[in-house]
DRENSETOR-170430 format. One record per residue (C-alpha): residue in three letters; x, y, z. Coordinates in steps of 0.001 Angstrom, whole numbers, plus 500000, padded with zeros to 6 digits. Layout:
<logus>
ALAXYZ/...
</logus>
This chain:
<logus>
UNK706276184410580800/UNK708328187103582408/UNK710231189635581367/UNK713310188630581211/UNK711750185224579602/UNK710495187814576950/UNK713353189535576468/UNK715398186149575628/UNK712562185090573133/UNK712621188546571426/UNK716077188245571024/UNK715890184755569688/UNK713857185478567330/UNK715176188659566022/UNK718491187634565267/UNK716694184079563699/UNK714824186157561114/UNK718188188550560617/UNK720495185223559778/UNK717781184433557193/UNK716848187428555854/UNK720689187971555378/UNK721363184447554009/UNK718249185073551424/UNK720023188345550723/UNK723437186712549955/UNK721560184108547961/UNK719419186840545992/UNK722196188892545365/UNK724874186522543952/UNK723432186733540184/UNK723445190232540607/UNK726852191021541761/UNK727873187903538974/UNK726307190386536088/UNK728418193584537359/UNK732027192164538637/UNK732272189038536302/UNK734630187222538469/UNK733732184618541103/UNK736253185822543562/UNK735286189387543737/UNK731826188488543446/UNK731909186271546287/UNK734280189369548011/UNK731854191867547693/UNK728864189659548951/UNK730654188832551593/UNK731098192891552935/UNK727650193939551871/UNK726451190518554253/UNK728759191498557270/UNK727509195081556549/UNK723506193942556706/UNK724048191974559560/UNK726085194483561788/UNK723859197550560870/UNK720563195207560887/UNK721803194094565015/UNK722506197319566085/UNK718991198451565173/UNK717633195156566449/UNK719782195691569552/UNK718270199114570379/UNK714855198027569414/UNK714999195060572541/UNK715320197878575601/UNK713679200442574203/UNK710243200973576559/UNK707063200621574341/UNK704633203342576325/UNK701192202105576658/UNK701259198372576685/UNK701253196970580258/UNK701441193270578701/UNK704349191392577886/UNK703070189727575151/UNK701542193047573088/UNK705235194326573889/UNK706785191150572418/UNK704205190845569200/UNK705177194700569117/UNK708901195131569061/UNK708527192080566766/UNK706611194241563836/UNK708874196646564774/UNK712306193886563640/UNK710202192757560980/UNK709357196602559026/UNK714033196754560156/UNK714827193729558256/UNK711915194689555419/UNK713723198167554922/UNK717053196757555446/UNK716315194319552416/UNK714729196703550617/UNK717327198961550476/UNK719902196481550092/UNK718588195041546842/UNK717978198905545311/UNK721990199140545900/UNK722117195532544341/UNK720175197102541331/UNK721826200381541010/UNK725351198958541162/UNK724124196662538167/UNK721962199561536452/UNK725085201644536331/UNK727543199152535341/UNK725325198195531923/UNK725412201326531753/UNK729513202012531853/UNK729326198706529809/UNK727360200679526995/UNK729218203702527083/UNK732635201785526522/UNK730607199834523398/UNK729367202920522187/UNK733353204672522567/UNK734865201731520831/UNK732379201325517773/UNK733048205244517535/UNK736791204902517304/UNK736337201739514663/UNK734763204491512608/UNK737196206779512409/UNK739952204332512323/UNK738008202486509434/UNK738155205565507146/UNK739909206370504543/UNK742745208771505200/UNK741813210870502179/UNK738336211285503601/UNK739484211562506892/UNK741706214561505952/UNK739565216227504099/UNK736415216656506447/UNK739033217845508921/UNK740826220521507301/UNK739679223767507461/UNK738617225792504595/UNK741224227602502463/UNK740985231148503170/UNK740360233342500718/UNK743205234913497937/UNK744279238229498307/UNK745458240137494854/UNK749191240963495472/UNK749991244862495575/
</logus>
């Protein structure tokens, strides 16, 4: 095969395995995106950007990787199985990283989703008290009397 022949294949390839990888991504990452938004629309929104921004970032790379010169391989085919592990550890870190966002968007909005649970079982409490009580553990002590002179 020649160069250019290999060039065409890498390039194939690399953007085959980027279309899946991103379409397992979108797939993968619907339930997750679901939990934090709660609404199809921006749900399906927000997959849609973080997909466009996979695939754009994940093509550059893949891009740069097909003409960069691999020093020390005078065969085609080592170059082509090489620059091929080379798109496969991209689109491994690229998923990687893209589901710890997925995570950490959904850690952090339980999270917000506790806090506001925890604020509004706090202000039942005091609102649930009686205003006797309420006054009482509020006002300050009654300073001391001083004799008259």
């Amino acid at each position: 095969m020649t160069d250019t022949g290999m060039y065409i294949t890498l390039l194939v390839v690399s953007i085959a395995l980027t279309f899946g990888v991103g379409r397992l991504l979108v797939t993968a990452g619907e339930p997750f995106l679901q939990e934090v938004f709660q609404d199809e629309k921006v749900t399906r929104s927000v997959n849609l950007l973080l997909s466009v921004l996979f695939h754009l970032i994940t093509l550059g790379v893949l891009a740069i990787i097909s003409v960069v010169n691999i020093v020390g391989n005078d065969d085609p085919f080592q170059t082509l199985v090489a620059r091929l592990g080379v798109v496969l550890l991209v689109l491994g870190i690229a998923y990687g990283v893209s589901m710890l966002v997925l995570i950490r968007v959904r850690e952090r909005r339980r999270a917000d989703q506790i806090s506001e649970h925890v604020q509004e079982r706090l202000a039942e409490r005091s609102m649930g008290s009686t205003p006797a009580q309420g006054t009482a553990a509020q006002a300050p002590p009654a300073p001391p009397a001083t004799p008259s002179q």
